[in-house]
N, C-alpha and C positions, 0 to 999 in steps of 0.2 A: 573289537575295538569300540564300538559303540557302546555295547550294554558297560565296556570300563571310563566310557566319557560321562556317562549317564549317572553309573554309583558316583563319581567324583564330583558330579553336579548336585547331585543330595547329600553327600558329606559336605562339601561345600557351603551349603543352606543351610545345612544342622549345624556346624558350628558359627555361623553368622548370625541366626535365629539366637542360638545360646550365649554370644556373646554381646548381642545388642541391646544398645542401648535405649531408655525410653525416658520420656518426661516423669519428674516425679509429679504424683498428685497434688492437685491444690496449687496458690498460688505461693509467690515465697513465703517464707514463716521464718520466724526468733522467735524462740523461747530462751525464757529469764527464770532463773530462780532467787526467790529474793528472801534471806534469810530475817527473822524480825527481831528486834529489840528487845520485845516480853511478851506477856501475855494481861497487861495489868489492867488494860480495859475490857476482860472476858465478862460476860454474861453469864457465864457456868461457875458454878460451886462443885468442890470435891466433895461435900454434903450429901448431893446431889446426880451421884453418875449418871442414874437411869433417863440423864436428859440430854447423854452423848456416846453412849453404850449402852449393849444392850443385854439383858438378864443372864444369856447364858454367857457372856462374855465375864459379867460380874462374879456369875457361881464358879468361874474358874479362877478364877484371882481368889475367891473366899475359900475353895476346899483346896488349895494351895499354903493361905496365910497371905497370899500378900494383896499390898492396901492400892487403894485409885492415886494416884500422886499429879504431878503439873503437867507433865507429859503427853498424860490424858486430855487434857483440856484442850476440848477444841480451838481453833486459829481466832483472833477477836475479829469477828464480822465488822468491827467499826475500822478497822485495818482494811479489811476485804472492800469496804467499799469505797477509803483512799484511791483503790488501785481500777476499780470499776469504775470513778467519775475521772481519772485519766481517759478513758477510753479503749482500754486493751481488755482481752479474754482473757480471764481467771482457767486454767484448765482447771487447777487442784491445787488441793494444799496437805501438806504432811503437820500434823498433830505434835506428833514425837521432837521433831528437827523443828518446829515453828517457822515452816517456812510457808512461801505463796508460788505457784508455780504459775505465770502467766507469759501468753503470747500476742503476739503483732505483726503485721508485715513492714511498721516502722521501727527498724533498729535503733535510731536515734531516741524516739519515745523512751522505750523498754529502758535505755541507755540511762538516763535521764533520769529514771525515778530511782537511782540509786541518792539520790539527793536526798528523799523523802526521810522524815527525822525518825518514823516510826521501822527505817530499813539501814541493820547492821551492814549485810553485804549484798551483792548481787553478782551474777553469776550466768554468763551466756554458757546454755547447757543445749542448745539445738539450733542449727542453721540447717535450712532442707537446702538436701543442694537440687545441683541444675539437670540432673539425671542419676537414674541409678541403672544396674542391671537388668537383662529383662528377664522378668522370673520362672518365665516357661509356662505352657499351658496346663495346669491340674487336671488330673482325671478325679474327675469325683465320684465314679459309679464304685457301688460296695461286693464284696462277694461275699452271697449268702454260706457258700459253704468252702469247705479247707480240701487242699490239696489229701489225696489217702495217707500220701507217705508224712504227712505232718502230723498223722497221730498215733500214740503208743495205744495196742489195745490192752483193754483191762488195767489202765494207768489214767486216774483222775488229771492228772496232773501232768502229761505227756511229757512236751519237748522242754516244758517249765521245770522239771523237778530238779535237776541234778545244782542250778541255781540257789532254788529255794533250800534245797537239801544241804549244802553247803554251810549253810547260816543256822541249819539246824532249826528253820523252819515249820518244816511241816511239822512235826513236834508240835508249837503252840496250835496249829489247828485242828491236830487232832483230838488236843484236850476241850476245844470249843473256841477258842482266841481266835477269830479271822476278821479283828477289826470294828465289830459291833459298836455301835454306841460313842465311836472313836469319829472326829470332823477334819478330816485333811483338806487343806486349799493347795490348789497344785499351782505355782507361777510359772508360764511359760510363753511361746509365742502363736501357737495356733492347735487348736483340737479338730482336726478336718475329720468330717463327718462323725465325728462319735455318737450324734442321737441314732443313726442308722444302723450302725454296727452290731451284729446279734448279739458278740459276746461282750457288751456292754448295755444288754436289755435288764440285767438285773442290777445292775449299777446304781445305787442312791445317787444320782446326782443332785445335791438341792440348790445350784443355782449356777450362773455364771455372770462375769462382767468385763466388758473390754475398757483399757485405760488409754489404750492407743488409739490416736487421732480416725477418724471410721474411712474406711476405701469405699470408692463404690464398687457394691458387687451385688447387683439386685436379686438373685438368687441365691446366694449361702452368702457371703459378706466376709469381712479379711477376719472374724475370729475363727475360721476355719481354715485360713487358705494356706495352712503348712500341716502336718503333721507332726512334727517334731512333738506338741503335749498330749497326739494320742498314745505314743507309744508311750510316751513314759507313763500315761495313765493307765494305758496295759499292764505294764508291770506291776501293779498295786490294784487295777481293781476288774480284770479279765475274767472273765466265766466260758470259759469252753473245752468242757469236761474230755479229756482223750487228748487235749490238743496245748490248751496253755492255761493256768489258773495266776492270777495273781497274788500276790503276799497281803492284800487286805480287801479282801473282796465283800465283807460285809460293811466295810467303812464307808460314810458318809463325804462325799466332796465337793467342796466348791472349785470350779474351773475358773482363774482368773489369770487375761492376756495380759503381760504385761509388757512384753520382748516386741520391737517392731524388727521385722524379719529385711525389712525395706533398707534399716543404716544402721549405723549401729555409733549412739551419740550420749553424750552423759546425762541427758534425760533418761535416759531407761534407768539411770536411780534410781530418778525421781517416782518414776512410772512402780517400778518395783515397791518403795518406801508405802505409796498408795496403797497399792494392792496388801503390803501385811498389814498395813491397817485398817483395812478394809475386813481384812480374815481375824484381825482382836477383835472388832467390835461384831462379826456377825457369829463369833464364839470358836472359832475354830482352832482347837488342838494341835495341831501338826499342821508345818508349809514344808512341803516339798519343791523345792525351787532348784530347777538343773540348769542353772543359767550363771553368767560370772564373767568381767570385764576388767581390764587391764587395758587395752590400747583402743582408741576410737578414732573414728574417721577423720584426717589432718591434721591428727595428733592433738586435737584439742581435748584437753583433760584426764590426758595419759597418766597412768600410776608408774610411782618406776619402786623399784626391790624392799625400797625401805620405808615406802606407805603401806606398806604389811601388818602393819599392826591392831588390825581388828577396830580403831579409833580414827583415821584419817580419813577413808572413804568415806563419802557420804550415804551410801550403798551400805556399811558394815557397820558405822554408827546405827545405822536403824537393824542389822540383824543383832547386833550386840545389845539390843533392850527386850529380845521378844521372849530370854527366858523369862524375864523379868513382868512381862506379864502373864507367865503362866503357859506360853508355847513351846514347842519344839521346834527348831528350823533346821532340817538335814538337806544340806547344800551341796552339789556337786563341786569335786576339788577343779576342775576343769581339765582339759587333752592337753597340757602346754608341753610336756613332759617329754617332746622329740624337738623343740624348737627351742631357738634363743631363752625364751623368759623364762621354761623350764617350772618355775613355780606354781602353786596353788593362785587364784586369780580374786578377787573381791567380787561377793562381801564371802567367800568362804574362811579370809583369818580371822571373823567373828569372832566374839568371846562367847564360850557356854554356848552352842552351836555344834552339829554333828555335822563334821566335813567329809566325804563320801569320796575314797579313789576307789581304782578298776584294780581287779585282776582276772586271767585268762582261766583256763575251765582246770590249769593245774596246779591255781591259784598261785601262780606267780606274776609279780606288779605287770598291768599292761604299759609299754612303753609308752604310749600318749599319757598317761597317766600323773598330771602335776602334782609337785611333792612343796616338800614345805622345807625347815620348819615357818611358823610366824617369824617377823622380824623380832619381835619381842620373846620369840624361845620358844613358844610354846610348841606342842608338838602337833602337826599337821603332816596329810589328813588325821582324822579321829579312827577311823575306821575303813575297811576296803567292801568290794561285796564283787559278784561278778557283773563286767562290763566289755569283754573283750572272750566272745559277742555274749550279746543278750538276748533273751528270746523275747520278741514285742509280737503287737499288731502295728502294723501300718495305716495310715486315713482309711487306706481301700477293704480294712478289715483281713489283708492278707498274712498269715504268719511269716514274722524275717526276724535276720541275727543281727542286731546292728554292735557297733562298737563306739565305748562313749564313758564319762564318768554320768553320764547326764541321764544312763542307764543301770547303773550300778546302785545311783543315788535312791532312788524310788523301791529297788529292792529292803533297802536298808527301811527306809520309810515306812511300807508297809508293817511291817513286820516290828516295827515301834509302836505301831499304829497297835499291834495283836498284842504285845506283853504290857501294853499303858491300858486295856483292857483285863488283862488278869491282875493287873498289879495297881489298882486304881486311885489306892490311898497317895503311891508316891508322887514327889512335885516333877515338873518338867528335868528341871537340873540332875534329882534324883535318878529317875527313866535313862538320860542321858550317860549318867558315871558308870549306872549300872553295864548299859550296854560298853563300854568302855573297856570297863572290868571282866567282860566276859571273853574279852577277847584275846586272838591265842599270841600275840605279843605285848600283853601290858604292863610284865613287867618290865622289859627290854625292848620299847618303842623304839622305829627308827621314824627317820625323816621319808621314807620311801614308802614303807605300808601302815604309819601310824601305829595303833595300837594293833592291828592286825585285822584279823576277819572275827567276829562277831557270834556268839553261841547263845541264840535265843534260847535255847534248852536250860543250858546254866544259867543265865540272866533269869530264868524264872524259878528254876530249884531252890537255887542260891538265896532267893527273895522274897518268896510266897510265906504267907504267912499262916498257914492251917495247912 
């Protein structure tokens, strides 16, 4: 009777612990975005790029064909400092959308400079509320080495291949393809501990940057404090021969946080919009972005069925120009696919964009798996890859199956990453139709697995030019 008083006194705990609540950080906050009128007091010429981008971002728009345009042009700093002799913090500003993204803890202020003749619209995109969930204590210790039974012997590629094999993968890297010379920026919401992790010691990573507001955490800091962008980093860029190999493991990455894990509020557009602009101008190739919104906290700035159309978000306005500057964006379709909304989520109804569902290891649709089509017809997802489960790593470096489009997505990604390195004349759009084309429903797309699953084998046969 006792030791049964006692477990009930720690079950107890454990879920009180797990469901309590705590102060959000900082004091209150509003965030405004304020869309702008032009750009007609800019300081920059299209003459001119290399004094708001930078070289390799330019060589990719030239060995593509396409030109620097207005879009480009950075926000007029003579605007920006309108909004700085009011008195509020500029967080950012998006290039693309010409907008200002700033905050206060006077609502009224913020309010207020919708007035301002140089500001078309404005737009409360953040209230921090008065608590959030508490997020549980992170084990941050890493394990040097893997369970026995998590590796195939005499199999480079162990618990990873039957995935990758799937896609017809391993193929391009046998030929030499494994991403080389290829720059993917990964969007997501935390990389816990990846500098630690072994089999991410051969990882190019050339940088990172967090866009969300900083926690205190005086030893590793909130761009680690989830795992959710190690695993999906796992799956594109792992090295642990016997055990898991990635779909682009010699590809170069930038890590950019852009998801706050804390609420979930129509800033993370904005948050988002930043960060792929951030990945044009620091030249980057391919976003992998496994992230995608539809409903947000009290329902402020909910999308409902018929803002689908790749145009409406403010989230999909900015995926729908990145072919346009010479990127790829492969975006997970989103889990909606057992609940109400059932659809693909934003910005996956992008235009020219590779939208990423799930399917299970007998490649049939995983049921979380959001389907489409766009409101406007188009045929959504583009493509499936496996996602139900995936083989990752976890922050703690340990091998797991998770299930997810948000896992499915990053397979597909890499391995874009491997045939835009053998095929290097073609433009982004091009890369994109191709893999389109290779896949085993393109002529007969449905709404459920898009064009189908993906044959990097024939996307390269089919396309190679010697």
């Amino acid at each position: 009777m006792k030791q049964t008083t006692c477990f009930l006194i720690v079950l107890l705990w454990s879920f009180t612990m797990f469901a309590a609540k705590i102060k959000y950080p900082g004091k209150k906050t509003f965030i405004y975005r304020y869309a702008l009128i032009d750009k007609a007091s800019t300081e920059f010429t299209l003459d001119q790029p290399l004094q708001f981008l930078s070289q390799k971002s330019l060589e990719r728009r030239q060995r593509q064909g396409l030109s620097v345009d207005s879009t480009d042009l950075p926000v007029c700093k003579q605007y920006i400092r309108q909004f700085h002799r009011k008195g509020i913090h500029i967080i950012g500003t998006s290039r693309w959308q010409n907008t200002i993204l700033a905050s206060s803890s006077d609502s009224l202020l913020l309010a207020s400079l919708d007035t301002l003749s140089i500001v078309r619209k404005s737009t409360c995109v953040f209230v921090s509320p008065d608590s959030i969930e508490h997020p549980g204590d992170i084990r941050w210790n890493v394990h040097e080495d893997f369970n026995r039974w998590d590796s195939v012997k005499n199999d480079p590629y162990g618990m990873a291949r039957q995935q990758i094999e799937t896609l017809e993968g391993i193929f391009l890297h046998e030929m030499g393809y494994r991403g080389k010379g290829i720059t993917i920026a990964v969007l997501d919401g935390g990389f816990q501990n990846y500098k630690r992790i072994p089999a991410f010691k051969r990882t190019n990573i050339l940088g990172t940057h967090d866009f969300i507001k900083p926690r205190e955490d005086k030893k590793y800091g909130a761009f680690e404090s989830i795992d959710h962008g190690t695993k999906v980093l796992s799956a594109m860029a792992a090295y642990a021969p016997e055990v898991t190999i990635g779909t682009a493991p010699e590809a170069s990455y930038w890590l950019l946080r852009c998801e706050d894990p804390l609420t979930e509020q129509p800033v993370e557009e904005d948050y988002w919009t930043m960060a792929v602009e951030m990945a044009d101008s620091l030249g980057a190739d391919i976003i992998n972005s496994s992230l995608g919104y539809y409903a947000f906290e009290n329902g402020q700035g909910n999308y409902r069925l018929q803002d689908l159309d790749g145009q409406t978000a403010f989230i999909s306005r900015s995926a729908s120009l990145l072919a346009q500057k010479g990127m790829i964006l492969c975006n997970s379709a989103g889990n909606s696919g057992m609940g109400q909304w059932k659809k693909i989520s934003v910005p996956a109804d992008a235009h020219n964009i590779l939208t990423v569902g799930a399917i299970d290891r007998n490649r049939l649709l995983a049921a979380f798996s959001s389907i489409g089509p766009s409101q406007d017809g188009r045929i959504k997802p583009d493509v499936v890859a496996q996602g139900a489960p995936t083989v990752l790593l976890s922050g703690r470096g340990t091998l797991v199956h998770d299930m997810g489009t948000s896992f499915s997505t990053p397979l597909i990604c890499g391995l874009v990453a491997c045939l835009w390195q053998a095929l290097p004349e073609k433009t982004a759009s091009e890369i994109m139709e191709i893999v389109r084309r290779s896949a085993n429903q393109y002529h007969e797309p449905t709404n459920i697995l898009g064009y189908g699953i993906p044959n990097f084998r024939q996307a390269y046969n089919n396309n190679r030019t010697h």
